[in-house]
C-alpha positions in Angstrom: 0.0 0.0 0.0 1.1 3.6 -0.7 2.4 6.0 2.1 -0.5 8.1 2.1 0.5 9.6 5.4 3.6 11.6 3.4 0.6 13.6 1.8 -0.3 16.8 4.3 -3.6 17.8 4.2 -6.8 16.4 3.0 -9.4 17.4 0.4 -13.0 18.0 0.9 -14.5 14.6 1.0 -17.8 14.4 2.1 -19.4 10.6 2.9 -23.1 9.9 2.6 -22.3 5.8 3.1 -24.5 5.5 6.5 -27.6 6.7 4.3 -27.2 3.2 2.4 -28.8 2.1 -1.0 -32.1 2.8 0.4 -32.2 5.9 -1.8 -31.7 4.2 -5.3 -34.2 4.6 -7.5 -37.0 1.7 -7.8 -35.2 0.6 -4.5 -33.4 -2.4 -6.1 -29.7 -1.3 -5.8 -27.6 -3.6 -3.2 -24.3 -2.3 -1.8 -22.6 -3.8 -4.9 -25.0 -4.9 -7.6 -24.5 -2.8 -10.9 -21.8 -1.0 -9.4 -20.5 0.8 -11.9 -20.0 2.5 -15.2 -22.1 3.1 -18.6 -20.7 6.1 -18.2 -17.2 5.9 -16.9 -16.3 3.0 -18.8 -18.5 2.0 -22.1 -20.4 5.0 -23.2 -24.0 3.8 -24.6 -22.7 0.2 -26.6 -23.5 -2.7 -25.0 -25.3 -1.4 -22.2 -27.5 -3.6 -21.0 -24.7 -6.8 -21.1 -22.6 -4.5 -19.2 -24.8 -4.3 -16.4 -26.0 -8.1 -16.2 -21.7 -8.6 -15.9 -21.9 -6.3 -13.1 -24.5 -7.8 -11.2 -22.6 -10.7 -10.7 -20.7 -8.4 -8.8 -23.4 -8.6 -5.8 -22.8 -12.0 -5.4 -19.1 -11.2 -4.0 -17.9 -8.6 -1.0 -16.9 -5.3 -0.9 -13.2 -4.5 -1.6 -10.6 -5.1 1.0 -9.6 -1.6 1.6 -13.2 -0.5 1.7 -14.4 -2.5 4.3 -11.2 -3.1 6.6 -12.3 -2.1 10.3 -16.6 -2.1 10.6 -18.2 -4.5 7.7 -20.4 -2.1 6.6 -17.8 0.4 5.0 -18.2 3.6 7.2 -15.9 4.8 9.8 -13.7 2.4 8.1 -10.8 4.5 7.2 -12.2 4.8 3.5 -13.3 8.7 3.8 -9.2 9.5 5.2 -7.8 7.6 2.7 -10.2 9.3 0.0 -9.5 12.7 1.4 -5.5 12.2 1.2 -5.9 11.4 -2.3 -8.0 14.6 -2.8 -5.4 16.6 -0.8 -2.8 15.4 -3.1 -4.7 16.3 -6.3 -5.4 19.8 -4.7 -1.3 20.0 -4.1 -1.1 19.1 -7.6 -3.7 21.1 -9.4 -3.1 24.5 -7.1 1.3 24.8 -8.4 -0.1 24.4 -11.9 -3.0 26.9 -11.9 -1.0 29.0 -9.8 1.9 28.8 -12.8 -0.3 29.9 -15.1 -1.5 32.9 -13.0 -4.6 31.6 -12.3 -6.8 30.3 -9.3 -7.1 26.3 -8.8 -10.9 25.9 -7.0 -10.7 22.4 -5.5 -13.8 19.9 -5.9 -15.5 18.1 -3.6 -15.9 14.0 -3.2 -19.4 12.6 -2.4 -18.6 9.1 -1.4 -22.4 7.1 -1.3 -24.0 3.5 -1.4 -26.2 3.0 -3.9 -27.7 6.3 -4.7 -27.6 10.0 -3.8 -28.5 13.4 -4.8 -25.8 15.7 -7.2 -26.5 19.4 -8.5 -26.5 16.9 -12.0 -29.6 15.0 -11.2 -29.9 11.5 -9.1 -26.3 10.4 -8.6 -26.7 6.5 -8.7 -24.2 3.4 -8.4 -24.9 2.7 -12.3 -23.3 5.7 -13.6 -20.1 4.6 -12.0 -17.3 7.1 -10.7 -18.6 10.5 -12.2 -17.7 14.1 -11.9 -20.8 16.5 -11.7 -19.6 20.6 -13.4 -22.6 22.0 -11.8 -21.8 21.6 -8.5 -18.2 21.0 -9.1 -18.2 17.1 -7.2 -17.3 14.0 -7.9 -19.9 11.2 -7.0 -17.7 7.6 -5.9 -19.9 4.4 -5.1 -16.4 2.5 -4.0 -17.7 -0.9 -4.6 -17.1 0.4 -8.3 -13.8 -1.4 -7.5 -15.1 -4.9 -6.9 -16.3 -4.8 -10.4 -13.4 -3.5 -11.8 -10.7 -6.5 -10.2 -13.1 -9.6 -10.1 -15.5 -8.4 -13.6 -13.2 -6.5 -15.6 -9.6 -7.8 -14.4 -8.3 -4.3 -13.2 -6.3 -3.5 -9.9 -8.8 -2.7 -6.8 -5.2 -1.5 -5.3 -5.0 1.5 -3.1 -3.3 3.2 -5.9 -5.6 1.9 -8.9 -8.7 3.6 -6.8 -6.6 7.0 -6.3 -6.0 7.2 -10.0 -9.9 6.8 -10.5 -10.4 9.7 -8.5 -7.6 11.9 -9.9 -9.4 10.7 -13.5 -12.3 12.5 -12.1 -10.4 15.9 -10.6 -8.8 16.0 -14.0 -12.7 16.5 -15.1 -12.9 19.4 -12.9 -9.7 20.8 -14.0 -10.6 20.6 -17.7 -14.3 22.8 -16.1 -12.1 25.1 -14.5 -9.9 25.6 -18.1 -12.7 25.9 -20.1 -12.3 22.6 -22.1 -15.6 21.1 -20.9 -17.6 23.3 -22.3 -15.6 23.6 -25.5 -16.3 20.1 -26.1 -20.1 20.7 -25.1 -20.4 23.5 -27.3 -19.2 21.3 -30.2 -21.3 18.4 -29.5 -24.2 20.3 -29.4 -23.8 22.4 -32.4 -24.4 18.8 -34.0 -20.5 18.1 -34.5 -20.0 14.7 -36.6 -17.0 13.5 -34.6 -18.8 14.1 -31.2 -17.8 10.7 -30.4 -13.9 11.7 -30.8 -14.5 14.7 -28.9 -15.4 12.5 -26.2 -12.1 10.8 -26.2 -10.1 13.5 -26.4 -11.6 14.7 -23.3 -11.4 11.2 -21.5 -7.6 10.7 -23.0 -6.8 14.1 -21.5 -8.2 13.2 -18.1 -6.2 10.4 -17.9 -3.2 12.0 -18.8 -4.1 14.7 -16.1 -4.2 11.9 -13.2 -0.8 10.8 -14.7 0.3 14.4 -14.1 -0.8 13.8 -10.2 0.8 10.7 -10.3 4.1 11.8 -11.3 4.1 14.4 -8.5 3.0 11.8 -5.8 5.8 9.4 -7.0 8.7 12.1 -6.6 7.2 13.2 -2.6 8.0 9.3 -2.6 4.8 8.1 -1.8 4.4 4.7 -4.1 6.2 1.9 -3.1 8.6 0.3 -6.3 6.0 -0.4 -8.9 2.6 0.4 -7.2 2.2 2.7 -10.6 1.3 -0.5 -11.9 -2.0 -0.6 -10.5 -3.0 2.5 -12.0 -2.0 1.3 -15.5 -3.7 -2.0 -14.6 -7.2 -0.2 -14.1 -6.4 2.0 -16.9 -6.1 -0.6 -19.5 -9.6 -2.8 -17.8 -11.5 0.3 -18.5 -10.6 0.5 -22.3 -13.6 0.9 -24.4 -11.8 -2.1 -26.7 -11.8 -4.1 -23.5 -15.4 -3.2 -22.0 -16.5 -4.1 -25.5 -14.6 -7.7 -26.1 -16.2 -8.4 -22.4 -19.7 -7.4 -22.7 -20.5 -7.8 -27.0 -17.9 -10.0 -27.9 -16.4 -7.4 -30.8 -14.9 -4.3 -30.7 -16.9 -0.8 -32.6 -14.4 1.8 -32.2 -17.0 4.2 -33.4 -18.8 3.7 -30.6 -16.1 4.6 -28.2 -16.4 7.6 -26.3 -13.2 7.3 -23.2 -10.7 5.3 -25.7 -8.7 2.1 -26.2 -7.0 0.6 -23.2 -3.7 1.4 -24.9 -4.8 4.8 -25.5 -5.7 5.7 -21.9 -1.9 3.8 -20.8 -0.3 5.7 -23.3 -2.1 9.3 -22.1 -1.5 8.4 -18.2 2.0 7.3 -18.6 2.6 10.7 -21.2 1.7 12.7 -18.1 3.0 10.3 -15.5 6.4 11.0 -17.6 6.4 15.0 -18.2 4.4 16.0 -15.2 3.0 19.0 -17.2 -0.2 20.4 -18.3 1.4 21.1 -22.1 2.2 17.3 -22.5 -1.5 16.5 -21.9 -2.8 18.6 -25.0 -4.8 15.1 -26.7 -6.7 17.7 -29.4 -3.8 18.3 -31.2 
């Protein structure tokens, strides 16, 4: 496990756990079932397999370093560890903004069960790990990561979930820079490669939690090769790979967060130059 205690100071995290899947819509959520990630990881192909694969995901238990200390996840250590990673991004986002003479607003982290409320709409365990621009938050149903090691054959590591979550702040980051609503703006003006678009945005998101990543490694907080873990969930939440798993081919104009090789190649392009310039994926 990473030495999350070299980070100082936390992030805002915020966890709404205790309230339980009681608030998911129809009321059929459980802690794990359809955990996680039309959106994060397969855009609108194959939607419905996607979700029967996850739902085999409530037959199993909640990750290891989600539930270590009381069963039920909460006051479990979960909401420190989450704010450390937070903190970190903060460290990271604030020297770059600042660099570029501007002001670095840091997000929030909802952690939930099931389902909860966002300034986006219902925030629910089927849209996966999400960030919302409205109210500037990122919504994290944790048992996302059961689903990701034992469904998709990621890393549930320590470090594999803190790159999800810097994936996210990198969403924020691209709000904050204006490249967000760039892409909107596009999209809705009835652009033809809207799908690309997507990519690009996703691509550079990844490549922005590589950027964290290579400041965490030089404070010397990964142990030898714990990057690995990252690149591990990385690659499992290719749209190549989500596709081969849930419709047996592979419709690259369908994709709309990129090939597992593309999202390595983006993280390890900012994991390598640590700079905002390196991450420019619309080129």
């Amino acid at each position: 496990m990473a030495m999350w205690d070299k980070i100082s100071g936390g992030g805002n995290v915020e966890d709404r756990r205790a309230v339980g899947p009681g608030l998911a819509l129809g009321g059929g959520l459980t802690s794990i079932a359809i955990v996680v990630v039309i959106g994060l990881l397969s855009g609108q192909s194959g939607t419905s397999i996607l979700q029967d694969v996850l739902n085999q995901a409530s037959q199993t238990g909640s990750s290891q370093l989600a539930t270590d200390g009381a069963g039920q996840g909460l006051n479990d250590g979960y909401a420190q560890f989450a704010s450390k990673v937070v903190g970190s991004t903060n460290q990271t986002w604030k020297t770059r903004f600042t660099a570029l003479g501007k002001t670095y607003n840091e997000p929030r982290l909802v952690l939930f069960r099931g389902a909860t409320q966002s300034a986006c709409g219902g925030a629910t365990a089927s849209v996966g790990p999400h960030y919302c621009p409205t109210d500037k938050t990122v919504y994290l149903d944790e048992t996302f990561f059961d689903a990701l090691k034992n469904q998709l054959g990621g890393s549930n590591g320590d470090v594999a979930q803190a790159y999800v979550i810097a994936h996210e702040v990198g969403h924020n980051v691209q709000n904050q820079l204006g490249t967000s609503e760039q892409v909107s703006a596009a999209e809705q003006n009835g652009s033809t490669d809207a799908n690309a678009l997507s990519v690009k945005l996703e691509l550079q998101a990844d490549c922005f939690a590589g950027v964290w990543a290579h400041d965490v490694n030089e404070q010397g907080v990964f142990e030898p090769n714990e990057v690995q873990e990252a690149l591990s969930a990385a690659a499992a939440v290719g749209d190549d790979r989500i596709q081969t798993k849930t419709q047996g081919r592979v419709t690259p104009e369908t994709w709309t967060h990129g090939s597992a090789a593309q999202r390595v190649q983006w993280f390890n392009i900012g994991l390598d130059k640590g700079t905002l310039e390196a991450c420019d994926t619309f080129k």
